[in-house]
N, C-alpha and C positions, 0 to 999 in steps of 0.2 A: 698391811703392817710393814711399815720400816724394817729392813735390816738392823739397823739401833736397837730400834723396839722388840725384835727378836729376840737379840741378843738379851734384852734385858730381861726378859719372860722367862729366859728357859735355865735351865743349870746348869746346861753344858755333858759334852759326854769326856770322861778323864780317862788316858790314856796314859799309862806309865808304862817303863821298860827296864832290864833289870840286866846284865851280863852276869849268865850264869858257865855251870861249870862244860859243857859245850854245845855252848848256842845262846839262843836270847828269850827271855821271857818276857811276853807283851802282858799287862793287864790293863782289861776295858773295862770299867764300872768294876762286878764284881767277878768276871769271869778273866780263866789265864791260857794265853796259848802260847806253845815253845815252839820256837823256832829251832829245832835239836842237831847234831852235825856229829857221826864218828868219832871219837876221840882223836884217831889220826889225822883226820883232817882240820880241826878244831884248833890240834896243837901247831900245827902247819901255818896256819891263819894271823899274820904280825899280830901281838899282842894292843903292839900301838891304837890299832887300828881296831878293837873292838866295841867300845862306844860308838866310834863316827860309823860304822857300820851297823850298829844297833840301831840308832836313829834313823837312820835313812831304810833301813829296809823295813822297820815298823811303822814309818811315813808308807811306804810302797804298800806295805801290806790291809793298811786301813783305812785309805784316803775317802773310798767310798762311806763311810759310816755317818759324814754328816748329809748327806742325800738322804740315805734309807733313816733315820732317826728323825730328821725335821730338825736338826737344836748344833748348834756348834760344839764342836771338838779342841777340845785342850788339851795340848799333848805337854808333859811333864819334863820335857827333852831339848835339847838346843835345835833350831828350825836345820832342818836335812837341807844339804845342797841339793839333792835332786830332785828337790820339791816344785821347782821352776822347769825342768827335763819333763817332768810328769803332765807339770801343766801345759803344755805344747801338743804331748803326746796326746793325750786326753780331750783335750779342744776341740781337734781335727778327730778326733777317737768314736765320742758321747754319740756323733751323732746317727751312728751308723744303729743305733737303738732303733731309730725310726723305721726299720724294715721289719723290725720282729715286736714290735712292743705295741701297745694299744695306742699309743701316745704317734696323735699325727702330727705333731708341730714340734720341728726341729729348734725354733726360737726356745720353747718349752723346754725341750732336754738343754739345753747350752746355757739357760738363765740354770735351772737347777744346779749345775754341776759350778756353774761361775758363784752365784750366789753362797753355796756352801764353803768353796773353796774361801770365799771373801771373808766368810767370820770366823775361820781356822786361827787357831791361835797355838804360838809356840813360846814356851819358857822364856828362852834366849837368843840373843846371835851363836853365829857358829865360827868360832876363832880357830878350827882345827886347820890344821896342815901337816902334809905329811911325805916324806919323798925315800920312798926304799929303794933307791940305788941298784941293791944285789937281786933285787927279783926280776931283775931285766935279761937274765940269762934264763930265756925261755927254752924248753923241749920240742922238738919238732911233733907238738900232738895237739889235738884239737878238739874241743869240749862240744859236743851233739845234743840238742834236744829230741829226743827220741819216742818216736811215739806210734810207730810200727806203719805210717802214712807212708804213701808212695814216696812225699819229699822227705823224708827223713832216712827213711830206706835208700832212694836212692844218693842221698849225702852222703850215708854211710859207705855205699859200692863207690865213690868217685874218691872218698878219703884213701880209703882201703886200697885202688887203682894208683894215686899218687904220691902215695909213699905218708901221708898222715895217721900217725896212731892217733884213735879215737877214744877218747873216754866220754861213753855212752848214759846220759841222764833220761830217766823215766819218769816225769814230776806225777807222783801217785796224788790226786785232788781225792778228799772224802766224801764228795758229791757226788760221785762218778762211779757207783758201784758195778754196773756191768760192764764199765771200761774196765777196772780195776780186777775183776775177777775174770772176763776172758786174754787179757794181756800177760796176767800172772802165768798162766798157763804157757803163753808164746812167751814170755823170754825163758823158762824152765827148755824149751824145745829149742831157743835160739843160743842159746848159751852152752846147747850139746854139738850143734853145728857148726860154730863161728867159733867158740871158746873167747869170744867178747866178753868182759866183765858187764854187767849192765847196773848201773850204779842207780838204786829205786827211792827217789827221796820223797816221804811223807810230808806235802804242802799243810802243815796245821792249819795257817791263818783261812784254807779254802771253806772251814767251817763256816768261815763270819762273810764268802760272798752271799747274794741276794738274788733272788729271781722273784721282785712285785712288781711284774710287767715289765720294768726293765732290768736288762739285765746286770746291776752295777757289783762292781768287785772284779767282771770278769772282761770289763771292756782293754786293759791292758796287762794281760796275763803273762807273755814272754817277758815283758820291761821286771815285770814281777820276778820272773824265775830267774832273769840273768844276774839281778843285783842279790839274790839268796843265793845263786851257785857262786859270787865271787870268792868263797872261803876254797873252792875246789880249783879254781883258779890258781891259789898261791898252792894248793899241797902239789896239782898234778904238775905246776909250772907250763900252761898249755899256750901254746902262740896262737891259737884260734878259737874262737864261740862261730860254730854254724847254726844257723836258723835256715830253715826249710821254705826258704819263700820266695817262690816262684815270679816272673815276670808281670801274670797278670794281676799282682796284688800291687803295682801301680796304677791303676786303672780308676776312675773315677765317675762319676758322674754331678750332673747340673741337676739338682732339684726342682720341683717346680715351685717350691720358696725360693729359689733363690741362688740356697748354698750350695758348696760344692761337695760333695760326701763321698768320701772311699770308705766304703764298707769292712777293709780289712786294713785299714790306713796302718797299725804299728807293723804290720808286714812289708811296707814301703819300702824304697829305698830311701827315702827321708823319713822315715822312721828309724832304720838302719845306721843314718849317719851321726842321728841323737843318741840313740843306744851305743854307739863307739866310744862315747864319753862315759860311761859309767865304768868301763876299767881303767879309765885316766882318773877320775876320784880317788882309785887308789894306787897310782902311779904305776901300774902294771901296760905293759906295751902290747899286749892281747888285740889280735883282729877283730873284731865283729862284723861277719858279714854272711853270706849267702852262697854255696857254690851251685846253685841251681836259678840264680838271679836271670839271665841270659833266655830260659825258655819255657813256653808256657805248658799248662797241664797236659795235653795230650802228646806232647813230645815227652815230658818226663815218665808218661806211664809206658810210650812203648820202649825208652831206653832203659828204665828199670826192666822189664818181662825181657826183654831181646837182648841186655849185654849182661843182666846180673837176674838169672834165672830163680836160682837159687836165695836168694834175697826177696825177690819179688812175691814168693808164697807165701811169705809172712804179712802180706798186706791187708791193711784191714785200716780204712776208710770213714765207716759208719762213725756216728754221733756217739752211739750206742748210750740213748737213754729213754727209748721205749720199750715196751713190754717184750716186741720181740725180738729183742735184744737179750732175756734173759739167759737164754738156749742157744744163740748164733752169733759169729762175733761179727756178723751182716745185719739188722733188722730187714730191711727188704722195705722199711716203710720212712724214709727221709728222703730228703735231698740228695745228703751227700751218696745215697745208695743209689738212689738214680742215674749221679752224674757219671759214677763209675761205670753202671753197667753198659750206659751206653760207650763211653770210650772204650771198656773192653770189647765190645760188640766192633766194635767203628775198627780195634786196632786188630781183631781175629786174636783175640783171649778167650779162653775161656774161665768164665767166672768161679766154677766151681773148682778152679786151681788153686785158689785162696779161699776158700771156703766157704764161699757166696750158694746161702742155701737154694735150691733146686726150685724155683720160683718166678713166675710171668710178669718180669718189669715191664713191659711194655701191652700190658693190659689198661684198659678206659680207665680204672681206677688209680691208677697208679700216675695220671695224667698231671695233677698238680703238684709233681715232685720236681717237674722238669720244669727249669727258667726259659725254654726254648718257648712254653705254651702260656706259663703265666707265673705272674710274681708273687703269687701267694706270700705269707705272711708263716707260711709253714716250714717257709725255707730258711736259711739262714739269712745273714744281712749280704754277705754276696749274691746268695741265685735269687732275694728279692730283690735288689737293685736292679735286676737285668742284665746284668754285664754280662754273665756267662753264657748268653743266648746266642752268639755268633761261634763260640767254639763247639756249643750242642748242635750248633744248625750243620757246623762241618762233621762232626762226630755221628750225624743222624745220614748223613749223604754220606758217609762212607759206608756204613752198618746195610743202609738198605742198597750199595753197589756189592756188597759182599752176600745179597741176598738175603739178611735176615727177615726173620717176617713176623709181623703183631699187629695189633690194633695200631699202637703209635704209629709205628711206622709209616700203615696206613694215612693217618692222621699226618705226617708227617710230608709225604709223596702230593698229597692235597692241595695242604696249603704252604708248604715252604721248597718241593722240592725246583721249582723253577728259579728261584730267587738263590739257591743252593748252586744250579747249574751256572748262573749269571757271575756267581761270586767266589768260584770254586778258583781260580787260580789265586783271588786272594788273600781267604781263606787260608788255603796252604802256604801259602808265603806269610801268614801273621802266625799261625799256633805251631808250625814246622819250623820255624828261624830262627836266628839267633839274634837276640837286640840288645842289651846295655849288660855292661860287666860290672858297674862303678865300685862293689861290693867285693868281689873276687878279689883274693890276697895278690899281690903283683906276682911272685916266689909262683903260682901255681896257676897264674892265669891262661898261661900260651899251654900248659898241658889241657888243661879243662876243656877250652874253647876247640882244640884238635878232637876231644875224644866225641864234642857235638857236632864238629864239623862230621867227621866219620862213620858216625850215625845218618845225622843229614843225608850222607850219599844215599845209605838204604834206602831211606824213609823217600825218598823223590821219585826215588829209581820205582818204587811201589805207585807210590802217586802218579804218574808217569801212566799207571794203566787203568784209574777209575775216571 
């Protein structure tokens, strides 16, 4: 069947939006979800600007629905500028599906998402324009996506170290129930320590993402949150949006179709430099960028534990959405629990400082959690691409130089530890270094890159004796 002939067969999915009294009401066929905001913040938010900002983030918020539905979408609204930003993101996004979803053909996901996106239809052109002047008088404070992860945690200790007030968002997703009920708990305990406000917004539209096999609605989730936090933008007045995204989420790989696929591509720093345009939409001079861009995972967990102690025990890592999750704010049975406990292992942590229950990761069963052993399909789209097998391979040679012992391990000394030996100085000069800043605000760059350099010395000085 034609795309034409689609179009003609089907009725379409209608999609209205409404500016109400603070925030925005989307309706899809017969159901309504609000986009809601504080009254203080709401009233802060240029009045000019609330249409052009209804549309575009009720675009952001549903672009998945002609994928999951099979039928084209008609949205009731003038066509969003950042419908074109989305599609770029999203291109290079869809395809990291392929590591986690039953679907082995990357052509497959990229006609899906192109084809939907082709019989999208919008009301109107968009003749808006709009240029606020006075809100160029930014605060020296900076807007955190916050989410109790090493890079976020550690955002927070390097804001905190350079003089940046943080005002700390928690995007609470309604998917996410044992995220949502053991995090409730840590900022209640983090907000007695820090006296940080932590600002908890309820993502409505998270009701209407999808998980049939793939996972659409959540392929670009921060692009999501940054263009719904722009109303906290104007009330806080903040000169920064941090995103928590580390070095190695440049990283890519060659498929054997063909393409090229970054598994966490909106965490790029060309993802980064698209998402910088979304508070020029609404003429505000806000940085977007990353102050953890420069180093990779196992550098950022030993400088969170070793310069921001006290931050560091709030860490919690996990996916947390299986069972054993319900009790631990560790399951003990994913990826991402894996990855951690060996770089705790690798850095001389101990897990149960963060509350990693009392459990044998490195037991035969636990074996396909690790990207070092294989790419299961169990992992996410990072540790099923592979990529993270060179920083596990340095993380597993430093754990068994510290003498830890287990099956892996074992498993480990067998078959990788020669190739560990072989590769060890370069190894440490890739996950120990410092590599591209392009993200980092200029104002705080020469502080940032000093307080890694400083670190650095430790960390080699250590290195130095395995």
């Amino acid at each position: 069947m034609s795309i034409h002939e689609k179009k003609q067969t089907n009725s379409g999915l209608h999609i209205f939006n409404k500016i109400e009294k603070n925030g925005v009401g989307i309706t899809i066929g017969n159901k309504k979800y609000r986009i809601e905001y504080d009254e203080k913040i709401w009233s802060k938010f240029s009045k000019p600007l609330h249409k052009f900002f209804a549309d575009n983030v009720t675009y952001a918020a549903t672009w998945h629905l002609s994928i999951i539905n099979n039928r084209s979408v008609i949205y009731h609204f003038d066509h969003p500028v950042i419908e074109p930003l989305f599609f770029k993101l999203l291109i290079y996004s869809v395809p990291m599906n392929i590591y986690t979803s039953k679907n082995n053909s990357v052509v497959s996901l990229i006609q899906s998402f192109y084809n939907s996106n082709f019989i999208t239809e919008f009301k109107s052109l968009n003749h808006f324009y709009f240029n606020h002047k006075n809100h160029n008088r930014l605060k020296e404070s900076g807007l955190v996506l916050f989410s109790f992860g090493k890079d976020s945690l550690l955002t927070l200790g390097l804001m905190n170290e350079v003089g940046i007030k943080p005002v700390v968002m928690f995007m609470e997703e309604p998917q996410s129930k044992y995220e949502n009920y053991h995090k409730s708990h840590l900022i209640k305990r983090f907000k007695q320590d820090f006296q940080h406000l932590i600002d908890l917004f309820p993502v409505s539209f998270g009701h209407i993402r999808q998980d049939n096999g793939n996972y659409w609605g959540w392929d670009i989730i921060l692009s999501q949150y940054i263009l719904t936090l722009i109303p906290y933008c104007f009330y806080y007045r903040t000169k920064y949006i941090f995103l928590g995204n580390e070095q190695s989420c440049n990283d890519y790989v060659m498929h054997q179709s063909g393409f090229m696929i970054s598994p966490v591509y909106e965490q790029s720093v060309k993802a980064m430099q698209l998402l910088q345009d979304i508070p020029k939409l609404f003429s505000i001079k806000t940085h977007l960028g990353s102050v953890i861009e420069p180093i990779h995972e196992l550098f950022i967990t030993y400088l969170l534990h070793y310069r921001y102690p006290a931050l560091a025990k709030y860490q919690t890592s996990c996916v947390l959405e299986k069972r054993q999750a319900k009790k631990n704010r560790w399951c003990g049975a994913c990826e991402k629990c894996a990855r951690m406990y060996i770089f705790f292992k690798a850095l001389r942590i101990e897990p149960t400082s963060v509350g990693f229950p009392n459990i044998n990761m490195f037991g035969l069963n636990k074996k396909h959690y690790y990207s070092l052993f294989t790419n299961s399909k169990e992992t996410s789209a990072y540790g099923g691409s592979g990529l993270g097998k060179d920083e596990q391979l340095l993380a597993f040679y430093l754990a068994y130089q510290n003498g830890v012992k287990g099956e892996l391990i074992s498993v480990y000394k067998k078959l990788f530890h020669k190739e560990a030996l072989r590769r060890k100085k370069e190894l440490i000069s890739t996950y120990f270094g410092i590599h591209s800043s392009i993200t980092l605000p200029p104002r705080i760059r020469g502080k940032i890159l000093a307080i890694f350099r400083a670190e650095q010395k430790h960390i080699m000085k250590d290195m130095s004796r395995v």
